[in-house]
C-alpha positions in Angstrom: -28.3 -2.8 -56.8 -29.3 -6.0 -54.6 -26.0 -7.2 -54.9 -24.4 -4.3 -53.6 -26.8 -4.6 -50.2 -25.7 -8.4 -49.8 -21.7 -7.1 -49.7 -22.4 -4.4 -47.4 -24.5 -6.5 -45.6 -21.9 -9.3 -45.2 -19.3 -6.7 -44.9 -21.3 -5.4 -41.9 -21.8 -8.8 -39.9 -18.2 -10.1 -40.4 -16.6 -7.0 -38.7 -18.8 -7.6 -36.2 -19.1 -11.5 -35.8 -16.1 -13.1 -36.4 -15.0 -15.3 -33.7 -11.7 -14.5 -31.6 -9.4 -17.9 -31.7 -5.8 -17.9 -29.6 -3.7 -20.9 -29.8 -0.8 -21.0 -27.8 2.7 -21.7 -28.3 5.0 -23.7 -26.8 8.0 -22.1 -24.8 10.0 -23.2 -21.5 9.2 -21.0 -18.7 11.9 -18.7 -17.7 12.0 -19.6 -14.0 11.5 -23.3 -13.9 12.3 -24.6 -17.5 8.8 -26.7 -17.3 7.5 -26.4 -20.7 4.4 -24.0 -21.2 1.7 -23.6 -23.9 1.6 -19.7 -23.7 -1.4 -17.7 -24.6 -0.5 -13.8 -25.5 -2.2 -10.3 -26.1 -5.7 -12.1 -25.2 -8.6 -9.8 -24.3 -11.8 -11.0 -22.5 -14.3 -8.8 -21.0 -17.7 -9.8 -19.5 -19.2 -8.6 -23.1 -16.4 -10.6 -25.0 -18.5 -13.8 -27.5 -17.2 -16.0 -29.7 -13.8 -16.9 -28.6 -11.9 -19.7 -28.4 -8.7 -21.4 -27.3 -6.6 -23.8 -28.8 -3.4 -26.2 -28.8 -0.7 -25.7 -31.1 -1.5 -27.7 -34.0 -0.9 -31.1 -34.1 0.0 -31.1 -30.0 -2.1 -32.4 -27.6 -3.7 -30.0 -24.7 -0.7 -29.1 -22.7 -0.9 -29.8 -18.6 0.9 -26.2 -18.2 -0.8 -23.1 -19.5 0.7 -19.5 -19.1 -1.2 -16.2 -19.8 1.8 -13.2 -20.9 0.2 -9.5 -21.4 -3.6 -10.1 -21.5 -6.5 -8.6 -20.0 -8.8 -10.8 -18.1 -11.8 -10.1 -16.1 -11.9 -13.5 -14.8 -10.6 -17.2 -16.5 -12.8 -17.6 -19.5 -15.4 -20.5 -19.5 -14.4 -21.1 -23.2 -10.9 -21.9 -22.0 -11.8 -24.0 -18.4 -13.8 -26.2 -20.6 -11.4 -26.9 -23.3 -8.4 -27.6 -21.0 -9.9 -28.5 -17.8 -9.3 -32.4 -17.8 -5.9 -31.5 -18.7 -4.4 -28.2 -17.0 -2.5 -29.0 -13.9 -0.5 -25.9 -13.7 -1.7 -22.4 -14.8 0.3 -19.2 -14.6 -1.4 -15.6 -14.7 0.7 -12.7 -13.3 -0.7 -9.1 -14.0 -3.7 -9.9 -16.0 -6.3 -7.4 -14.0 -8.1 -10.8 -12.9 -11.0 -10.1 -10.7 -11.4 -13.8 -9.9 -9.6 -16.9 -10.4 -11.1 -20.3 -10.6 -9.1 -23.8 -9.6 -10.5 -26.8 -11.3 -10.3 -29.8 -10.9 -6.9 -31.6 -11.4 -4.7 -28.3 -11.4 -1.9 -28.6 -8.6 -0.3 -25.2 -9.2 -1.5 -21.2 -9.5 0.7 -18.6 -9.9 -1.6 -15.5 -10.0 -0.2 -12.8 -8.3 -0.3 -8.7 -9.4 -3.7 -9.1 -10.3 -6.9 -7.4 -8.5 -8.1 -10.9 -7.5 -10.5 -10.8 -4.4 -13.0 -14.1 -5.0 -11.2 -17.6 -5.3 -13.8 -20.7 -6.4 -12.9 -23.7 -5.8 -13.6 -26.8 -8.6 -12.1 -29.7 -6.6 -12.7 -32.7 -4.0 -12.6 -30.6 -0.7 -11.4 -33.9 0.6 -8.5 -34.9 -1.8 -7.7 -31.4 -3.2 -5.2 -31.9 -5.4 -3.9 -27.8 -5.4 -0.5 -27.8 -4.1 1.2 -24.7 -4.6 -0.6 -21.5 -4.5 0.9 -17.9 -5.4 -1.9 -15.2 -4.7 0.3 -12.2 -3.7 0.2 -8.9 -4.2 -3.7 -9.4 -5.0 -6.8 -7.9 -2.9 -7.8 -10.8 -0.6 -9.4 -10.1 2.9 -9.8 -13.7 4.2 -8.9 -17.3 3.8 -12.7 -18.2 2.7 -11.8 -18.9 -1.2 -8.9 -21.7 -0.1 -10.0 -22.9 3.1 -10.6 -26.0 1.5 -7.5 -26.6 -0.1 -6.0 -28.7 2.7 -2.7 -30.0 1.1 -1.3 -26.7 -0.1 2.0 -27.3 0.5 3.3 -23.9 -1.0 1.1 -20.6 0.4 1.8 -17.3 -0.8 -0.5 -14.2 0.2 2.4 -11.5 0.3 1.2 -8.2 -0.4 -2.7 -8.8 -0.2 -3.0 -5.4 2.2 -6.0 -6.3 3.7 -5.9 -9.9 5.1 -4.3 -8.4 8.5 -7.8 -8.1 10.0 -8.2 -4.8 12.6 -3.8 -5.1 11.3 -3.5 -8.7 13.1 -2.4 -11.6 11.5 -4.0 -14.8 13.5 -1.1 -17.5 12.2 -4.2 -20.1 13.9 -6.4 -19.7 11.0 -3.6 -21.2 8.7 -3.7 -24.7 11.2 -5.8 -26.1 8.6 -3.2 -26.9 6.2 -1.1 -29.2 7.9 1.1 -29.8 4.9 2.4 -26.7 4.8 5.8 -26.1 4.1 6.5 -22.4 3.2 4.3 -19.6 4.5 4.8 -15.9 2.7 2.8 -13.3 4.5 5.1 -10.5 3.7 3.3 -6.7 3.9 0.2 -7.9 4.6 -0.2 -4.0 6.9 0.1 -6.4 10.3 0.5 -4.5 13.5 -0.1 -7.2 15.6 0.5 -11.4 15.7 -1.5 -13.9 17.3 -0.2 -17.1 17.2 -2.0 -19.2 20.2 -2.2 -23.2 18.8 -0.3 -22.5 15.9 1.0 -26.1 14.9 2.1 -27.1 11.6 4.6 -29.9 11.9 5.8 -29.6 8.3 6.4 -25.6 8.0 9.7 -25.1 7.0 9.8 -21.6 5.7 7.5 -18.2 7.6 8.0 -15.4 6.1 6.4 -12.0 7.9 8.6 -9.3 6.7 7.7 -5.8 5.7 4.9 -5.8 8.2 5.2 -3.3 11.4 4.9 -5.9 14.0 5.0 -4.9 17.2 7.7 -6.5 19.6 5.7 -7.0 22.6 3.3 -8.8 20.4 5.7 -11.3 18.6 6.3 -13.8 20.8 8.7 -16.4 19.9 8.3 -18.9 22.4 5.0 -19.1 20.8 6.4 -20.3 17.8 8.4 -23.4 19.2 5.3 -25.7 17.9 6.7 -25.2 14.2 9.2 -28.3 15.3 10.3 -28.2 11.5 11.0 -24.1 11.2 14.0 -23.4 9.2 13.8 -20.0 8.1 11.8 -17.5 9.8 12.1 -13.7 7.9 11.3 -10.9 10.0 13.6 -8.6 8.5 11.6 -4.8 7.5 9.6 -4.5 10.6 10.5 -1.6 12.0 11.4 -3.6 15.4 14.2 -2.0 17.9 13.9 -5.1 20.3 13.7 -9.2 19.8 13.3 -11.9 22.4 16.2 -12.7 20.8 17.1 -15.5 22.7 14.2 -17.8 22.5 15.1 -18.4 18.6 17.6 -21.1 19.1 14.7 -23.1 21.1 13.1 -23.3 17.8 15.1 -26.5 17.3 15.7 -26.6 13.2 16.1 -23.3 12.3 19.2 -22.2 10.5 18.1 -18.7 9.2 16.8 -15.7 10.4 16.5 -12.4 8.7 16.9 -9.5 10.1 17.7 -6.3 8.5 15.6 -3.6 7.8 14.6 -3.5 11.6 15.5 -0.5 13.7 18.0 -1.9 16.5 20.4 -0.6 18.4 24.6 -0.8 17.1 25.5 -2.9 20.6 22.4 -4.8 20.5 22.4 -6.1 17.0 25.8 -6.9 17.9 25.1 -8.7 20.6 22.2 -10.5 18.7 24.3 -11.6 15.9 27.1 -12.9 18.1 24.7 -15.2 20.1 23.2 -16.4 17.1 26.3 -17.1 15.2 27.3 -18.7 17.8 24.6 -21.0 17.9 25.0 -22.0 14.1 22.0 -19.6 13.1 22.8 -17.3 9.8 21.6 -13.8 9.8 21.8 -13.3 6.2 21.1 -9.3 5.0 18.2 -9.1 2.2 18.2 -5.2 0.1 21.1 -4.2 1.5 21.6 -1.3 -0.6 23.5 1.4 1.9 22.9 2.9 5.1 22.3 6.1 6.2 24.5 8.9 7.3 23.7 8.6 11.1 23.7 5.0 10.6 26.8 2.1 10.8 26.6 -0.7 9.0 26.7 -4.5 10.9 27.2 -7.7 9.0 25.5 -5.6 6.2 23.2 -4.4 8.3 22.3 -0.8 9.1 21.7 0.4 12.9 22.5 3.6 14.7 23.6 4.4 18.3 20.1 6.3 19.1 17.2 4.6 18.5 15.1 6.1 15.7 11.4 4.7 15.6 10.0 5.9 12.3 5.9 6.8 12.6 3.7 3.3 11.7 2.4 3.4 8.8 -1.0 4.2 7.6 -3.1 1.1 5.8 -3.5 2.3 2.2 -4.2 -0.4 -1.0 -2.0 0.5 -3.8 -1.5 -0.8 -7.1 -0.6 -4.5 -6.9 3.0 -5.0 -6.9 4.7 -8.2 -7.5 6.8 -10.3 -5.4 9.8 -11.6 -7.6 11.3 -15.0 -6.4 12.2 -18.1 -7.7 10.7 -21.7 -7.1 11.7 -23.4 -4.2 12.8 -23.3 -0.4 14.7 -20.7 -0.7 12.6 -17.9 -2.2 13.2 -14.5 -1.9 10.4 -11.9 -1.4 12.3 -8.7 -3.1 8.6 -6.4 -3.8 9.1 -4.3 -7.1 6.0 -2.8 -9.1 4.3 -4.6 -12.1 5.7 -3.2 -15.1 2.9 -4.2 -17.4 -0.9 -3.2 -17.9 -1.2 -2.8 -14.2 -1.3 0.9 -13.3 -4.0 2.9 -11.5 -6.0 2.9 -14.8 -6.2 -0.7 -14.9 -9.8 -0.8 -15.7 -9.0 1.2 -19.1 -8.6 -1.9 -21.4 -11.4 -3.8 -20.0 -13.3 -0.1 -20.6 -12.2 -0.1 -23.7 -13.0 -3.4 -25.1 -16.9 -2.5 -23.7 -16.7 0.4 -25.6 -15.6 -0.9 -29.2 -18.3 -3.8 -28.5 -20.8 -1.4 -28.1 -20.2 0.8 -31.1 -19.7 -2.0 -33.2 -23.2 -3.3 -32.4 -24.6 0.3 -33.0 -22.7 0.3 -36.1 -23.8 -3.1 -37.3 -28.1 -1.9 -36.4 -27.2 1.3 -38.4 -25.7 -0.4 -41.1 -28.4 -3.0 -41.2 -31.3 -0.3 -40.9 -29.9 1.6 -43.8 -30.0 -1.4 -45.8 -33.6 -2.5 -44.8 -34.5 1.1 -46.0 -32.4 1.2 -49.2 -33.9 -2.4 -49.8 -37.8 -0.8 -49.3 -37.3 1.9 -51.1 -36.0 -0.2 -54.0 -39.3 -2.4 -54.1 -41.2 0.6 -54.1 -39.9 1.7 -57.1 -40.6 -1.7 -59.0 -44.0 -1.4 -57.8 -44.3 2.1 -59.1 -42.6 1.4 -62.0 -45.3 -1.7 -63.0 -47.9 0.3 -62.4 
């Protein structure tokens, strides 16, 4: 009869105690063909214990880690300390973060389509070593969590809906990396641009498409400090009129997008012969047909009378992910998450709480009724030797 409590007791404390181990596997990423130790199907909630992450066996801890359909609350500690003297590029897309954490030697994140809103920081605020930084399509309000990564050379904060403050976008506050090359800040819900003492000598790339910037307010003169400006996106803005012909003042630019804006026929004529003519490309992003009051320019859509559609209202919807590939030339193209991210995105997280906390009422149940079958056995011996 004892022997029969031990095994349900064991039985008991293994379903509820074994430790969760993921090891990772070794694959080349799909966009950059960098080799990646990838971690899948992981599960870490703020109840999770005993878990653990691990190499492939036999390799060394990889300097590139990717997460691929998990559930994350935030990075776990388990995993930071086992690869952070190693990790120098980390990439977790749509893994309903709530945080993210940069230690000490990484120099790339790729986080976007996650809930993120708190960004620590784990390195020298003097020689920070982060140098690429993808946090789009995430819910950041400020610049407070980066601020002091000064040589982020690659910034992308597309699709975080609330970091237009009162739906202004203050390009100033961004002076602090001076070794930034590509700005995204695509459909951030901007209105309104202020751009007073906005030098960064190395900018290359700015993107602020899919905004609803207001003409008046984008002043392009403004803009001539960004002496190294090559491509400038403004394209999905809603805009009927450009100072148009400041942009060949901005001495190194080559591109400009425009489509997606609401000009005139004769006008975006006009616009796109003076620029052509002045060795600037107007290439057309989306193009996917215009409308039937509309004509179509240089695979652009206008119409003869101006149509100014209402501005939009602020909302925060499920994070969507901005697809591009790595590099200079990076597209923005916004298309939704197809993953675990939906509007019930706390569900998993939810549910993992749940089967942790019936497991542990299981496991004092289980244990009671075998503290009781275990008394009531001794009380029978005792009877019985009486």
């Amino acid at each position: 009869m004892i022997g029969v409590f031990r095994f349900l007791f064991l039985i008991a404390l293994v379903s509820t105690v074994v430790a969760e181990v993921y090891r990772c596997f070794l694959e080349n990423d799909a966009s950059t063909g960098e080799e990646h130790c990838v971690f899948r199907n992981v599960r870490y909630s703020t109840t999770t214990r005993d878990i653990s992450f691990e190499a492939p066996s036999g390799s060394a801890l990889p300097p590139r880690v990717t997460f691929e359909n998990s559930s994350l609350m935030h990075l776990p500690d388990e995993f930071l300390q086992t690869f952070a003297d190693k990790l120098k590029v980390l990439k977790v897309e749509g893994c309903m973060l709530r945080s993210i954490t940069i230690i000490y030697n990484m120099e790339a994140l790729y986080a976007r389509g996650n809930y993120i809103t708190e960004v620590k920081i784990y390195q020298d605020r003097s020689n920070s070593l982060i140098r690429e930084l993808d946090l789009s399509a995430n819910r950041l309000k400020d610049l407070r969590g980066i601020s002091s990564c000064k040589n982020l050379e690659v910034l992308n904060l597309s699709s975080n809906e609330a970091l237009a403050e009162e739906s202004t976008i203050d390009l100033s506050t961004f002076a602090i990396f001076k070794q930034l090359r590509e700005l995204y800040l695509s459909d951030v819900g901007a209105f309104y641009l202020e751009n007073n003492d906005f030098k960064l000598p190395n900018l290359q790339v700015l993107d602020l498409s899919r905004n609803s910037l207001i003409p008046s307010d984008l002043r392009v003169d403004s803009l001539s400090q960004l002496k190294a400006l090559k491509v400038l996106k403004l394209n999905d803005n809603n805009m009927a009129e450009l100072d148009y012909g400041l942009l060949p003042d901005l001495n190194s630019l080559t591109t400009v997008y425009l489509n997606g804006n609401n000009f005139r026929c004769d006008t975006l004529r006009t616009m796109l012969k003076f620029l052509h003519e002045r060795n600037i490309e107007t290439p057309a992003e989306l193009y996917s047909g215009c409308q039937s009051h509309q004509q179509e320019v240089d695979g652009m859509c206008c119409a003869d009378h101006m149509v100014i559609p209402p501005k939009p209202i602020p909302s925060y919807p499920t994070p969507s992910i901005p697809i591009y590939t790595h590099g200079t030339d990076r597209p923005t193209d916004i298309i939704p998450i197809d993953n675990e991210i939906d509007d019930n995105a706390t569900s998993v997280a939810q549910k993992v709480d749940d089967i942790w906390l019936w497991s542990t009422v299981a496991f004092a149940i289980t244990l009671a009724i075998i503290v009781a079958a275990a008394g009531f056995v001794l009380y029978r011996k005792r009877q019985n030797a009486r």
